[in-house]
C-alpha positions in Angstrom: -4.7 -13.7 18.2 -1.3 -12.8 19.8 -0.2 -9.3 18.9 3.9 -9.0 19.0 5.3 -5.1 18.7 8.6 -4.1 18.8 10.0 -0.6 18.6 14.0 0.5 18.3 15.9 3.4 18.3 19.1 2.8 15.4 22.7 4.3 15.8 22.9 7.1 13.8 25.7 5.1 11.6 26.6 1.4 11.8 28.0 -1.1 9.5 29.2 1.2 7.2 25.5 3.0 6.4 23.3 5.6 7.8 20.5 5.2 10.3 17.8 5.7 7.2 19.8 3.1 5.0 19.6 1.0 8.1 15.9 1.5 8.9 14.9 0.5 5.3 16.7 -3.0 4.8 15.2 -3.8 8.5 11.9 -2.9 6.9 12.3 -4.9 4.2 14.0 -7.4 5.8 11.3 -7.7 8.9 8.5 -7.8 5.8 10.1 -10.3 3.8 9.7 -13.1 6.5 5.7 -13.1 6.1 6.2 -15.0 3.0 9.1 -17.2 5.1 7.7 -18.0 7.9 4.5 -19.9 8.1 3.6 -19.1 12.0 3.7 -14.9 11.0 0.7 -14.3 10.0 0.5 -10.7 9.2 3.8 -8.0 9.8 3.6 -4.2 9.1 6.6 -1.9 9.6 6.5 1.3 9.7 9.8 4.1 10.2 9.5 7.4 12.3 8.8 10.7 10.5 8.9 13.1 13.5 11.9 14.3 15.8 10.7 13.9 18.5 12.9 12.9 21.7 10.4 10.1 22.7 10.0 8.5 19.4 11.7 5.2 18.2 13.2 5.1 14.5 11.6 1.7 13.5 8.2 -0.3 14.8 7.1 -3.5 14.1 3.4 -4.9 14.3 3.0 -8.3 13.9 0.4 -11.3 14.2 0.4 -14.6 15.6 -2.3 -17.1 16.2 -0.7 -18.2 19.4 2.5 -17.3 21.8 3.7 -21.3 20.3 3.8 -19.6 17.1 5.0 -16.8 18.1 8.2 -18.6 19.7 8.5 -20.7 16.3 9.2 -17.3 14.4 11.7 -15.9 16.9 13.7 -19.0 16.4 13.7 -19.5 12.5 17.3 -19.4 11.4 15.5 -16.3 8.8 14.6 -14.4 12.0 17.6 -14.9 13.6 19.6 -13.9 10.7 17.9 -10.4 11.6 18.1 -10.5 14.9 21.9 -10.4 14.6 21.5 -7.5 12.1 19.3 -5.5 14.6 22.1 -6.4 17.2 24.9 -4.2 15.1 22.5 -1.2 14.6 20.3 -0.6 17.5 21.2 1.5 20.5 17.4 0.7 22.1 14.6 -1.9 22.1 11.2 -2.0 23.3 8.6 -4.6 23.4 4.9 -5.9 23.7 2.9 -9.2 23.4 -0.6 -9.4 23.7 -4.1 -10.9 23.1 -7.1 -9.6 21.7 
């Protein structure tokens, strides 16, 4: 099983909306694609509740079965749809893929 996490800090304002309002359409955007996307097999996303310096505003922990599917999610048009979203709103981005 290939493990895919991603963390980013948001602008405090973009696109007309506030760094929360932000944070909870990715959420429900980024959650949305399990039922979209046939290679995701499993997506949580959670959204920071502390203020601390270190912390990102927004992480996502997903689930592959391989780095083929992987790759097959990052380029549906549905993911890159957000992608381009997360472009206008993020100041930050930080990233991991592994196996168990």
């Amino acid at each position: 099983m290939l493990k895919h996490i991603v963390m980013w800090r948001l602008k405090d304002e973009a696109l007309g909306a506030s760094k929360e309002e932000n944070a909870r359409k990715l959420k429900e955007s980024l959650e949305a694609l399990v039922d979209k996307i046939d290679s995701l097999k499993a997506a949580e996303v959670g959204m920071n509740i502390t203020s601390s310096p270190a912390a990102f505003d927004v992480v996502l922990y997903s689930e592959f079965e391989s780095m083929e599917g992987l790759q097959a999610y990052q380029n549906h048009p549905e993911h890159v749809k957000i992608v381009e979203f997360v472009g206008e709103i993020r100041t930050d981005r930080a990233v991991v893929d592994y196996e168990d």
